[in-house]
C-alpha positions in Angstrom: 287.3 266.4 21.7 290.3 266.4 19.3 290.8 269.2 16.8 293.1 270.4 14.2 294.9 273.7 13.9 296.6 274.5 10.6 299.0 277.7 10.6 300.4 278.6 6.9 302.8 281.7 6.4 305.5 283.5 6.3 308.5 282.0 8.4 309.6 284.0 11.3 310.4 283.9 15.0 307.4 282.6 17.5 305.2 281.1 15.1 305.0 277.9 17.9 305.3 280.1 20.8 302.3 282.1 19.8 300.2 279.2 19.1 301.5 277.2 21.9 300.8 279.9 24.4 296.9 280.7 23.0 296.6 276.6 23.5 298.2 277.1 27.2 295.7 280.1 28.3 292.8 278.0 27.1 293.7 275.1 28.7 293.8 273.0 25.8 296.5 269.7 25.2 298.4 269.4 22.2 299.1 266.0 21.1 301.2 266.2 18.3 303.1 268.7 16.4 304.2 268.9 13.1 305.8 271.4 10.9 308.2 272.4 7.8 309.6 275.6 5.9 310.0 275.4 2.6 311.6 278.4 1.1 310.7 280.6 4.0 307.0 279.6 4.0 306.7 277.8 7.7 303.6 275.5 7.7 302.3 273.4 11.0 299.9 271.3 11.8 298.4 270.7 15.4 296.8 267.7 16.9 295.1 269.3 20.2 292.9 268.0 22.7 290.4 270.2 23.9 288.7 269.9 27.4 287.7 273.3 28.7 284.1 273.2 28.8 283.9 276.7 28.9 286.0 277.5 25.3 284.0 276.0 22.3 285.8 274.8 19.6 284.1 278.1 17.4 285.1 280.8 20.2 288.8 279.3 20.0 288.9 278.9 16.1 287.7 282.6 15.9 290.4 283.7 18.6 293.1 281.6 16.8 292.3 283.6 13.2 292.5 287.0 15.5 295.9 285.9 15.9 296.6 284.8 12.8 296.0 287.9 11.2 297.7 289.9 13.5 300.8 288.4 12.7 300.5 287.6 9.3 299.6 284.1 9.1 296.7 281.9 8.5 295.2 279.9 11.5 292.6 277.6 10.9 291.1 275.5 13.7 288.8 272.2 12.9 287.1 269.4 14.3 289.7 266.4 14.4 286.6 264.6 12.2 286.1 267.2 10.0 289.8 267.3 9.2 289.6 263.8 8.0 286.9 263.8 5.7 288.3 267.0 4.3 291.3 264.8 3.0 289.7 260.8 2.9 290.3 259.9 -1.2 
């Protein structure tokens, strides 16, 4: 199953690295990467594929806003499908 992980915040050092490594320990691909900073707000978008049947998509999105929080930012984790009829005109 593909999902979508949004991360909005503050810029600052291992913003990817965080993420990156929570996707690592729970065995989950990413795809595709993108991200910007505009005047010091660092925004990223991940296309992931997720294939540990023993992490649902609802345990990691909850895990991934634990982190979030912690740091400072705001991580949102969606359904690839979901995603896309969020932003269909």
């Amino acid at each position: 199953m593909k999902a979508v992980i949004s991360v909005v915040g503050e810029d600052k050092v291992g913003i990817l690295a965080t993420v990156s490594g929570e996707c690592a320990k729970a065995k989950i691909n990413i795809l595709d990467v993108s991200q910007t900073i505009v005047n010091g707000v660092f925004t990223m978008t991940m296309i992931v594929e997720m294939t540990n049947e023993d992490y649902t998509l609802s345990q990691f999105a909850e895990h991934m806003e634990k982190i979030g929080k912690q740091r400072g930012l705001v991580i949102r984790v969606m359904h690839q499908d979901i995603f896309k009829s969020m932003y269909e005109i």
